[in-house]
N, C-alpha and C positions, 0 to 999 in steps of 0.2 A: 504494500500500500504506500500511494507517493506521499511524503510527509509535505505541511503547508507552512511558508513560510509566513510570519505576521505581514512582510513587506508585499509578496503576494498576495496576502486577503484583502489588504486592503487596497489595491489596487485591481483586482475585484470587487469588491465595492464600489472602488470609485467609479470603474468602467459598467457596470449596472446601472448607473446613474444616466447614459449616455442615453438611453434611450426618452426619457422624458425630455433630454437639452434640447438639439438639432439645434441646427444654423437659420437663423432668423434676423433678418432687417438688419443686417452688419453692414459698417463702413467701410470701403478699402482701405487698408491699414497703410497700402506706401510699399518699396522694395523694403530688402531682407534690408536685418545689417550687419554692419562689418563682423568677420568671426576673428574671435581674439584667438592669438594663441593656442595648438592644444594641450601644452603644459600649462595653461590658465583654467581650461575648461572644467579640471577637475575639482576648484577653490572652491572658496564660499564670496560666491560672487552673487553680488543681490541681483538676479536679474528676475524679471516675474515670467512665467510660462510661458508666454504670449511672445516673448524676445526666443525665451529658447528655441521655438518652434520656428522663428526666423532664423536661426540659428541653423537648424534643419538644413534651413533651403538653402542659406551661402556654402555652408560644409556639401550638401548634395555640389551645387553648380560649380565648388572648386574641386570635384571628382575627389574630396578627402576623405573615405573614409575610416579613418583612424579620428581624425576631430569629429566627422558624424558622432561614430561610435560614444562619444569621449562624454553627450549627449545623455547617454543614460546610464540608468542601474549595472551595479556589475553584475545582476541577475534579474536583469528585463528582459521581455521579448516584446515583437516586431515581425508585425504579418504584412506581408509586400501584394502587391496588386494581383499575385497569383496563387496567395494561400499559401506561401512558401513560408513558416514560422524559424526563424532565425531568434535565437535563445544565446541569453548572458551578451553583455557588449562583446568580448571576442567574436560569438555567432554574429551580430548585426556588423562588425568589422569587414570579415572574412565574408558577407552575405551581398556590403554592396562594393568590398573590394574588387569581389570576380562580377559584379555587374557591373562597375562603372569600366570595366575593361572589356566589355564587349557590347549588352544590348545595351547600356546606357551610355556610351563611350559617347562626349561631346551633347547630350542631351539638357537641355535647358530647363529647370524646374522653377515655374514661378509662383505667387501664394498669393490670395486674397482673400477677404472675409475671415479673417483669424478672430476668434471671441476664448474666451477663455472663462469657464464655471467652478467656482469653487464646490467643493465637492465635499468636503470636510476640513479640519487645521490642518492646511499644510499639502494638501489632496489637491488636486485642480482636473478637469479635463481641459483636453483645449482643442478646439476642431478646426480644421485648414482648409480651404477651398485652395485647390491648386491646378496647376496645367503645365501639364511636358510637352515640348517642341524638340523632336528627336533633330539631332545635328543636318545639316543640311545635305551629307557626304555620305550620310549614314546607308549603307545596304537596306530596304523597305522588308528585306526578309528575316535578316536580324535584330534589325532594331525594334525596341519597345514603339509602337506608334503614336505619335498624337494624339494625347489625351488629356480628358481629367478627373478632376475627382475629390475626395476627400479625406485624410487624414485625422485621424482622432489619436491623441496624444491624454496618458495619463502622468499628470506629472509631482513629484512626489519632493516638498520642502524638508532638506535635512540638513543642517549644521546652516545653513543662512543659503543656501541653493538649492537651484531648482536642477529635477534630473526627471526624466523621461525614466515609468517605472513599464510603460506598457506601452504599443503605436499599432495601430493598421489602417492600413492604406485599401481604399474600394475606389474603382473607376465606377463616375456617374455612367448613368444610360437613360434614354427616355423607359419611362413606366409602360407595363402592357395595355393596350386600350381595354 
């Protein structure tokens, strides 16, 4: 029987939550911004959820993932646009290392409508609208295509920072009639 971490349940919790949230009447928030360092990213740096998730997207668009990774738990997981669950920052490393070196080589991720719901002390979800513009070069048979979607991010206040304890990614699509 798998044993349950406290850091797990409640990012469990937090992520049960998501379903009353969605995305509603959000402002564009503006591009990412700058990522600092990734010997910084592990501090206690005050930023609120809502930065880290911009945070997300400069680490995605500078193909880093090692400062991605650097983003969460060292026992988070991270479901990608194909149900692929990438587990502990090493997994989400290693996960969009070998994707930004082939289907996402050169692909553009940009974010809009970021809101951020507290969820409990310290608990946040934060949900992304976003859009991939696969690189202009790109093979149409490899690459991830033109898309978008949504990102839901559980993010978890510990020592004065914020860290991603959970993320998955769903491409929108129109509803069935």
């Amino acid at each position: 029987m798998p044993t349950t971490r406290p850091l797990a349940l409640t990012a469990a919790v937090a992520i049960a939550t998501v379903s009353s949230i969605g995305l509603h009447g959000c402002a564009d928030t503006g591009s990412p911004t700058q990522r600092p360092s990734s010997s910084s990213s592990r501090t206690a740096t005050d930023l609120g959820a809502t930065d880290l998730a911009r945070r997300f997207v400069t680490t995605f668009n500078d193909g880093d993932a090692r400062a991605l990774a650097d983003l969460f738990t060292d026992d988070a997981e991270f479901v990608n646009i194909y149900g692929i669950r990438m587990s502990g920052r090493t997994g989400i490393e290693r996960g969009h290392d070998a994707a930004f070196a082939s289907r996402l080589d050169g692909a553009t991720l940009s974010a809009h409508d970021v809101e951020q719901h507290a969820a409990a002390d310290g608990v946040a979800v934060v949900q992304v609208g976003w859009r991939l513009e696969r690189a202009a070069d790109a093979d149409p048979a490899l690459a991830v295509p033109d898309s978008a979607g949504v990102l839901t991010f559980t993010a978890l206040r510990t020592d004065g920072a914020w860290l991603f304890v959970a993320g998955a990614n769903v491409v929108t699509s129109p509803p069935p009639s």
